[in-house]
C-alpha positions in Angstrom: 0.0 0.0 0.0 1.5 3.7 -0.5 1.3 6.3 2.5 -0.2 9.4 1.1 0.0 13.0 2.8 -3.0 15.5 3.0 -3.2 19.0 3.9 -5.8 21.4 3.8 -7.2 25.1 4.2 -9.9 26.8 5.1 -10.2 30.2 2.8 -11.6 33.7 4.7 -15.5 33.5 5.2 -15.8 37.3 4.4 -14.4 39.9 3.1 -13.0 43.1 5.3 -16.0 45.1 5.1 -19.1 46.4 6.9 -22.1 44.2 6.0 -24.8 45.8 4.0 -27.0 48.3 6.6 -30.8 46.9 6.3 -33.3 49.4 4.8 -35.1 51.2 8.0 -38.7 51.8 6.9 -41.8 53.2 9.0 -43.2 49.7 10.7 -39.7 48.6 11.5 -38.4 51.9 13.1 -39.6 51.0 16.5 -38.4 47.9 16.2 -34.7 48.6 15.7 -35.1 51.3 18.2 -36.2 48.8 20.8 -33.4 46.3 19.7 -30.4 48.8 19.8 -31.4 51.8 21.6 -29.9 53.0 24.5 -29.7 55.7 26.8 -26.2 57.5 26.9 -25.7 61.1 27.4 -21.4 61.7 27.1 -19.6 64.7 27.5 -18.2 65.0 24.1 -14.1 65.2 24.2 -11.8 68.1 24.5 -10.1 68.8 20.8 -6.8 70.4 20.8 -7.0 73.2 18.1 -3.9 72.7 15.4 -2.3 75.0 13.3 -1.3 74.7 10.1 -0.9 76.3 6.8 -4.6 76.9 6.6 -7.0 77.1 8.8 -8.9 73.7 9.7 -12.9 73.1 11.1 -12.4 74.2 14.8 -9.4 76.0 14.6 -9.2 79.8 16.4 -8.5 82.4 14.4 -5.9 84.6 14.6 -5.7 88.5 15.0 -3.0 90.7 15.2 -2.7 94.3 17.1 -0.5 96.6 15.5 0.3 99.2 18.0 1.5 96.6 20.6 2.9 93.4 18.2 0.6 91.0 19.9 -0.9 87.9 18.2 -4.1 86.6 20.1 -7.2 85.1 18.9 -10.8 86.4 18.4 -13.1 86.0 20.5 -17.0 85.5 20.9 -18.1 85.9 25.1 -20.1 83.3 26.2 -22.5 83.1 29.8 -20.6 80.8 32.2 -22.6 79.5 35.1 -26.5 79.5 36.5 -26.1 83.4 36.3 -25.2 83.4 33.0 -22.7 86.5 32.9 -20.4 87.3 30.2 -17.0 85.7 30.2 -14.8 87.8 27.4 -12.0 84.5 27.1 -13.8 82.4 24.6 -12.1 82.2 21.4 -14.3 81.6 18.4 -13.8 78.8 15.8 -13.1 78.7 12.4 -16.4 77.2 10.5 -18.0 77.0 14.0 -21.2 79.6 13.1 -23.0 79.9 16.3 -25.1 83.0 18.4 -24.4 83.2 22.4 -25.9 85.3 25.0 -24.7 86.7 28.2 -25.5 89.6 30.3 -23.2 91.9 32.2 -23.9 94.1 35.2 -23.0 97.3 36.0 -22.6 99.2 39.2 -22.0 102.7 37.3 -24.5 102.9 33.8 -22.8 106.0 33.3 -19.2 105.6 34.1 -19.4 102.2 32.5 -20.6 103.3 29.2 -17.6 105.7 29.4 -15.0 103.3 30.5 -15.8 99.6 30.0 -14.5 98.4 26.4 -17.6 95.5 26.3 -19.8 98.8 25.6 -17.4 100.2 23.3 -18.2 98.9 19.9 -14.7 100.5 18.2 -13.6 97.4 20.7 -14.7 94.8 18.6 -13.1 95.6 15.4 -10.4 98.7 15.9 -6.4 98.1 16.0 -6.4 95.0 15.3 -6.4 92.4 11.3 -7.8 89.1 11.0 -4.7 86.7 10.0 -6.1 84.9 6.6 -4.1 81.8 7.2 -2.9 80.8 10.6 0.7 81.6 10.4 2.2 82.7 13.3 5.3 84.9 11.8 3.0 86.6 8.8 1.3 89.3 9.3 -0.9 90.2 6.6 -1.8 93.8 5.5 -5.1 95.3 6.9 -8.3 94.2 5.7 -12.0 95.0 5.9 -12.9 93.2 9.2 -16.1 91.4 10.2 -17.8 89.0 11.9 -19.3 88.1 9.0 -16.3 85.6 7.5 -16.0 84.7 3.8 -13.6 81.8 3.2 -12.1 80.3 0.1 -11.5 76.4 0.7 -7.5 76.0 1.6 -7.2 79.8 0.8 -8.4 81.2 4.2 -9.8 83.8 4.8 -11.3 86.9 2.0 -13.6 89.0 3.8 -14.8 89.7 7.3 -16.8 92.4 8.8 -19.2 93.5 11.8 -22.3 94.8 12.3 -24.0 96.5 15.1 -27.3 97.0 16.3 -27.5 99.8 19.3 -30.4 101.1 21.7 -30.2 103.5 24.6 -30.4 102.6 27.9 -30.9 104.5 31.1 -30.2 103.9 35.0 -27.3 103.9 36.9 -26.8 101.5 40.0 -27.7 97.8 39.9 -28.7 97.8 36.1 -28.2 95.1 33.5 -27.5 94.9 30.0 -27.8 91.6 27.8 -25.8 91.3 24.8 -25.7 88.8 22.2 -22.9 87.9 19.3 -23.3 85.9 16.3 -20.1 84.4 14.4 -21.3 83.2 10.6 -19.1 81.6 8.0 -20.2 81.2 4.4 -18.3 80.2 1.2 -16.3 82.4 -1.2 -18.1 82.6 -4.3 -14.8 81.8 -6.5 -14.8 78.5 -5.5 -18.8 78.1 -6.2 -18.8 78.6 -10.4 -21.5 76.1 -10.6 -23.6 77.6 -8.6 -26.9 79.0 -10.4 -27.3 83.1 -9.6 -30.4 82.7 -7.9 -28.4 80.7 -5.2 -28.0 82.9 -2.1 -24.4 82.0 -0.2 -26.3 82.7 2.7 -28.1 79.5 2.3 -24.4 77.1 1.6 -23.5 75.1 4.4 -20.3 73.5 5.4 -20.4 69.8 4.9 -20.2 67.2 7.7 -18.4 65.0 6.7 -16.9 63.4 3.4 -18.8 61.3 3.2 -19.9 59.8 6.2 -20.8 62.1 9.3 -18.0 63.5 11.6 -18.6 62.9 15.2 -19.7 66.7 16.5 -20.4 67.9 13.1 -23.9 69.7 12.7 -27.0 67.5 11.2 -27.9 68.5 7.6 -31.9 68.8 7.2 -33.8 69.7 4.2 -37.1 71.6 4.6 -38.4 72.3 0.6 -34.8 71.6 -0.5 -33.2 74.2 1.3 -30.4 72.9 3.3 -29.8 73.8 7.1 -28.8 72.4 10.3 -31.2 70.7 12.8 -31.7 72.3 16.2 -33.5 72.1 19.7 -34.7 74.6 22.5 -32.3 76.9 23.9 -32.9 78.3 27.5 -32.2 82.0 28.7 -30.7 82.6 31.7 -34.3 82.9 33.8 -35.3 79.1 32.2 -37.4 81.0 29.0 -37.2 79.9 25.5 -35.0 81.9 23.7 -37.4 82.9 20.6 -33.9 83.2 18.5 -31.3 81.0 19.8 -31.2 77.3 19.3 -29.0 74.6 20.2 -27.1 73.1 16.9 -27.6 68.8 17.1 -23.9 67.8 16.5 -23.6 63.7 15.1 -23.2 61.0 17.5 -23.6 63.7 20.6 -27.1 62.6 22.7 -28.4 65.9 24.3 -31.8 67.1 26.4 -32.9 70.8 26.7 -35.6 72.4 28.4 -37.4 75.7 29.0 -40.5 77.0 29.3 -42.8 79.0 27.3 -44.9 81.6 28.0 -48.4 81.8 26.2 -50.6 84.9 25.7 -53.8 85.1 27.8 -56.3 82.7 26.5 -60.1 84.1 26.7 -61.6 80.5 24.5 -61.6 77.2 24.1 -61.4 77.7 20.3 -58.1 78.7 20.8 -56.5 75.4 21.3 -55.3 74.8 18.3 -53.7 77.9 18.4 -51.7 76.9 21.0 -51.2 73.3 19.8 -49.8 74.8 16.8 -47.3 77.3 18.8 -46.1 74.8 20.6 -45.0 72.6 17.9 -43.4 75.4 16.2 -41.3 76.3 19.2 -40.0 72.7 19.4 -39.3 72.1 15.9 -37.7 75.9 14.9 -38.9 78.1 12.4 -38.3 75.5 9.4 -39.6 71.9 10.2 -37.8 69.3 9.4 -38.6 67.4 6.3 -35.8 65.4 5.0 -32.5 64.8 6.5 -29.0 64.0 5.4 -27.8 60.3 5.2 -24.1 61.3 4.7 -22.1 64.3 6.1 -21.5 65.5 2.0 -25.3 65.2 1.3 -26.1 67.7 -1.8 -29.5 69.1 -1.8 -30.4 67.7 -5.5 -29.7 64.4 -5.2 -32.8 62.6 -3.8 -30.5 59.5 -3.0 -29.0 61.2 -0.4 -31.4 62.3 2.1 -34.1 60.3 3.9 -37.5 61.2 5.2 -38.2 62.2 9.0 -40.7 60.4 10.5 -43.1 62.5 12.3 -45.6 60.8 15.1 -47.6 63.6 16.6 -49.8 62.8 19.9 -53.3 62.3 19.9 -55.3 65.8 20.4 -57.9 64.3 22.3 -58.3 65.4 26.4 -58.7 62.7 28.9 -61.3 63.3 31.7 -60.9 67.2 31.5 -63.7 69.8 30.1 -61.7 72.0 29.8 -58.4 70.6 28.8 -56.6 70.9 25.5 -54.0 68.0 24.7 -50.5 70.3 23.7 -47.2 68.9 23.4 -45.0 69.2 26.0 -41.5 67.1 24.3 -39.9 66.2 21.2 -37.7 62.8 21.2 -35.7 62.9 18.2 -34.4 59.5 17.3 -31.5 58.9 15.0 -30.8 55.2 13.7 -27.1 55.4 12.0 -24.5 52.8 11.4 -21.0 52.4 9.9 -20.6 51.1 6.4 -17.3 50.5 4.3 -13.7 49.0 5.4 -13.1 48.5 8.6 -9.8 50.5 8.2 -11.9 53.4 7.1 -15.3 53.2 7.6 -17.9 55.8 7.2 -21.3 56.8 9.6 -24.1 57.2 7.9 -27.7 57.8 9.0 -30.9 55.1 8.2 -33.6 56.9 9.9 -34.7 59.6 11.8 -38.1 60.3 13.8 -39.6 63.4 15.3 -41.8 61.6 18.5 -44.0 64.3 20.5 -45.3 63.6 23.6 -48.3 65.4 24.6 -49.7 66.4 28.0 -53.3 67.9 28.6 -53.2 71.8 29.7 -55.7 73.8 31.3 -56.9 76.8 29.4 -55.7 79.5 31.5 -54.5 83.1 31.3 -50.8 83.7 31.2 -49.7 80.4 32.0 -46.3 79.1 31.2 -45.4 75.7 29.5 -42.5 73.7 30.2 -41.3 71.6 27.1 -38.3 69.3 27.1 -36.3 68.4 23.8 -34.2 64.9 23.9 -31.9 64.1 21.2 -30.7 60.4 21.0 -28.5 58.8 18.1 -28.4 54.4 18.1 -25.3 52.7 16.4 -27.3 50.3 14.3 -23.3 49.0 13.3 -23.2 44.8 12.4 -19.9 44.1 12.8 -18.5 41.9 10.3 -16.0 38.8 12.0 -12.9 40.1 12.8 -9.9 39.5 9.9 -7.6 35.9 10.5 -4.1 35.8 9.2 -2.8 33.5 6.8 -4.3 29.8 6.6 -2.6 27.2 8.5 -1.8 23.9 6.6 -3.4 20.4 8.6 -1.1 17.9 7.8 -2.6 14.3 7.9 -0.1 11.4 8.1 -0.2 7.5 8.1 0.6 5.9 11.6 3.0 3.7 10.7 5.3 6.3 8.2 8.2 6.7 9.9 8.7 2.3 9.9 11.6 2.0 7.0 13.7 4.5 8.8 13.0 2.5 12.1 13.9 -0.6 10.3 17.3 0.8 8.8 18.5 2.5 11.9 17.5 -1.6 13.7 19.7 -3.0 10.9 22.5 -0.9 11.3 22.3 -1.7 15.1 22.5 -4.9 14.9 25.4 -5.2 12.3 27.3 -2.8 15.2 26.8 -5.7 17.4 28.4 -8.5 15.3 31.0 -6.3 14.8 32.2 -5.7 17.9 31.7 -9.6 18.9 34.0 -10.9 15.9 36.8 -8.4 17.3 36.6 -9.8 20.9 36.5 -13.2 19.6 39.9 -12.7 17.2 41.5 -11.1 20.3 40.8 -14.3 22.4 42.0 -16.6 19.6 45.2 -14.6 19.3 46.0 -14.7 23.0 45.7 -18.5 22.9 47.7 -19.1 20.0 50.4 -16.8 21.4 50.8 -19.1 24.4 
């Protein structure tokens, strides 16, 4: 019989890449929610800011004052604490278009207004350029500033300047002033020569990603193809909802706001859808969300790339009140989203989104106040793939008895050893006799 040797392999299963995201439709949102949802509200992570040749998402921008050869950064104040006063330190970001409140309080109106550079509006803009590129040993020539920033892709910055609105205001001890300041970026037209002239650059947005979503990027929505970002309730320093500011949702970041509302006198019943009707416009913004973004790089004419929001409004129907009317009170905002592509680079992308209101039955009074609550939550959908092996392994397979022929040779030549050495002893013996 002949010994034969075997070996075998077994070849990778899959490939290095994300399985295929199922299709999320109405009847099966719930269902993945319930599967994969979680509750998770993180602090989102402190980001170094980097310089470089140009400025990058994030990144502060640099100023420079002439009269004392000082680099610094500007800033935007921001409120810090329950109080909500103005803390001057807070250096604004590149790309990072956002509106903040804060209010300062004076001992001396007067002297103040006189003195204090945060009432000075020559402050804001005076004696000092906006750096175009964030190059520490450059100093550009002046230019038209403005809080108002045009940029041109790797470029930097063209154009900035700064508006102001101004009121009087009287009193002297104990008095308060509120100020607000709005940072707004918006793309250089030379780099837009596509673009149709009806096509406001007010209305271009910054893209989130390229061309899956960047954690703490905004959320691109569609509301009759105009492209924004989605946002939530903003509360004032007294708890009110701020009728201008809202709070930008940033991928991947679970948040929860809430305020309260203050509704005009109501004299009628009739006038509860009225107030249904206010309500839902303060928690959904100005623009309601129609559409959303699946990828950060969405473009507002391709259909393929954006996804309808699901919208479940509350029933309107009172229970065991007369004189009740059913308003909603918070909007859960549910975001499916998963990872696609190689697992060395893959990309987030959104499946589904749902607007969920939650309604609560309210007295018809005059002046009352509403508290409403708004809960962002985003559920990583992600089927990982098995993890990548290395090489196959060969399984060799060989006969029991394989090894016999060398164990039979090496017993021969044993044995032929052993006569050997007994023929030697015996001529020695043989030779010792005759000798004698």
């Amino acid at each position: 019989s002949s010994n034969l040797i075997f070996f075998s392999y077994q070849p990778l299963a899959k490939l290095n890449y994300f399985q295929q995201p199922q299709d999320i439709k109405e009847s099966d949102f719930l269902k993945f929610l319930e599967k994969y949802g979680r509750h998770s509200f993180l602090a989102p992570s402190q980001v170094q800011p980097s310089f470089s040749a140009f400025y990058r998402a994030g990144d502060p921008i640099l100023i420079y004052f002439d009269s004392s050869s000082v680099l610094s950064t500007l800033r935007q104040p921001v409120k810090m604490g329950a109080s909500g006063l103005c803390v001057d330190g807070n250096p604004a970001g590149f790309l990072d278009s956002k509106s903040t409140s804060c209010t300062r309080i004076f001992a001396n109106l007067s002297k103040s207004c006189i003195t204090d550079p945060a009432l000075d509006a020559a402050s804001y803009y005076r004696d000092f350029t906006v750096l175009k590129v964030p190059i520490n040993d450059t100093i550009v020539q002046s230019m038209k500033v403005i809080y108002e920033i045009e940029f041109s892709g790797t470029r930097g910055i063209q154009s900035v300047s700064v508006q102001f609105k101004v009121s009087n205001v009287s009193g002297n001890s104990g008095s308060s002033l509120q100020q607000h300041f709005t940072l707004h970026f918006w793309v250089s037209a030379s780099i837009l020569p596509g673009l149709l002239p009806s096509l406001t650059l007010s209305h271009m947005l910054p893209r989130s990603g390229n061309p899956g979503y960047i954690t703490g990027a905004p959320l691109l929505i569609a509301n009759n193809g105009a492209m924004q970002h989605m946002s939530i309730l903003w509360s004032e320093g007294d708890g009110s909802c701020s009728q201008f500011l809202r709070h930008t949702v940033q991928f991947g970041r679970n948040m929860r706001t809430g305020c309260k509302l203050s509704l005009s006198p109501i004299l009628e019943e009739s006038n509860c859808s009225y107030i249904q009707q206010k309500l839902y416009k303060a928690l959904q913004g100005m623009n309601r969300a129609e559409d959303i973004a699946i990828t950060g790089s969405a473009h507002s004419t391709q259909a393929e790339e954006w996804t309808t929001v699901l919208i479940r409004n509350c029933s309107v129907q009172a229970v065991n009140c007369t004189s009740c009317c059913m308003v909603p009170v918070t909007l859960e905002i549910q975001i499916l989203w998963t990872k696609v592509g190689l697992l060395s680079n893959p990309q987030a992308q959104i499946l589904g989104a749902q607007y969920f209101y939650q309604c609560h039955p309210l007295k018809l009074l005059s002046g009352s106040t509403v508290p409403l609550t708004t809960v962002v939550t985003f559920t990583d959908m992600t089927e990982w793939p098995e993890p990548p092996r290395g090489q196959p392994q060969m399984h060799w397979k060989l006969p029991f008895d394989i090894f016999f022929p060398f164990k039979v040779a090496l017993n021969l030549e044993r044995s032929y050893r052993g006569d050997l050495v007994g023929y030697f002893l015996l001529i020695l013996i043989m030779s010792s006799i005759l000798c004698f």
